[in-house]
C-alpha positions in Angstrom: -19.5 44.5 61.5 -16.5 44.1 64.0 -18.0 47.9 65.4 -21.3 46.1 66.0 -19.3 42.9 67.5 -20.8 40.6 64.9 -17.9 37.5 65.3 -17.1 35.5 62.1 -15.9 31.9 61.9 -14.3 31.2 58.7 -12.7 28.2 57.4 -10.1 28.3 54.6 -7.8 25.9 52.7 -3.6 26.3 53.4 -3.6 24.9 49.6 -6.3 27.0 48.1 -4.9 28.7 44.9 -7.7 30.2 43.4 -8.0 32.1 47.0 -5.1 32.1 48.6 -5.1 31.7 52.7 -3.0 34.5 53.1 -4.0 37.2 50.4 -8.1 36.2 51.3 -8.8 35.0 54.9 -6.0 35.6 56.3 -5.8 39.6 55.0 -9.6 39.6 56.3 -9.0 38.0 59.8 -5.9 40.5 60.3 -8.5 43.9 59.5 -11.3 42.5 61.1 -9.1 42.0 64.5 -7.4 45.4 63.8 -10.7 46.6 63.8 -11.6 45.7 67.4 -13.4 42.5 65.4 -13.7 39.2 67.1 -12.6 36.4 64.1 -11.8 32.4 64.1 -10.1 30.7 61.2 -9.7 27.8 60.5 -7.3 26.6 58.3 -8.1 22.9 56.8 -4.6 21.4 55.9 -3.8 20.4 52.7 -7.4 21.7 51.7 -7.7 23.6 48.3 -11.1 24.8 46.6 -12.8 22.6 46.8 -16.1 20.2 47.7 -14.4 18.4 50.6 -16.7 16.9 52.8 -15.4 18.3 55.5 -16.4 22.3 55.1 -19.4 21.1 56.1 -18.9 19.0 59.2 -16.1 21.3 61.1 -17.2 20.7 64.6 -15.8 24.3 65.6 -18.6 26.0 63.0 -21.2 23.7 65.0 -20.0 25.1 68.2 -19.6 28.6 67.1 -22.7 28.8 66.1 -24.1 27.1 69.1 -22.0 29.7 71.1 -23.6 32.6 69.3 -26.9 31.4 68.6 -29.7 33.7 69.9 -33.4 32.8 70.7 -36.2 33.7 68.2 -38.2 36.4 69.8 -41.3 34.3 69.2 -44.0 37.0 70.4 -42.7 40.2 67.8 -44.9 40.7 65.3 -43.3 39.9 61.7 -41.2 36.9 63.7 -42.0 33.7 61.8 -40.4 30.8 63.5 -40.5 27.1 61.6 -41.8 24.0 63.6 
């Protein structure tokens, strides 16, 4: 992925202890860069694993995926876009 320039935006817990910050999104952001791969994490403080609210309303998801949002090629054959 970081060879095709796919970026990633991630969001992790500091106080996750199933999945530790460190040994889990922060092993992956460190390989993906070192691959040439372009990564954001965000680290929710005092977060664990859990169903916080908040992994689904991080304004910086919204805008990266604004930011890397492509248009629907609407003409291709096999393209089905929703209304």
């Amino acid at each position: 992925m970081a060879k095709a320039h796919v970026p990633i935006c991630h969001i992790h817990g500091d106080s996750d202890a199933t999945m530790p910050l460190e040994l889990n999104s922060g092993e992956l952001a460190r390989r993906y860069r070192a691959f040439g791969g372009e990564m954001t994490l965000n680290v929710a403080r005092g977060r664990g694993h859990d169903m916080w609210s908040g992994w689904f309303e991080c304004q910086e998801l919204v805008e990266f995926v604004m930011a890397h949002a492509r248009p629907v090629a609407r003409d291709r054959p096999g393209v089905s876009v929703g209304k």
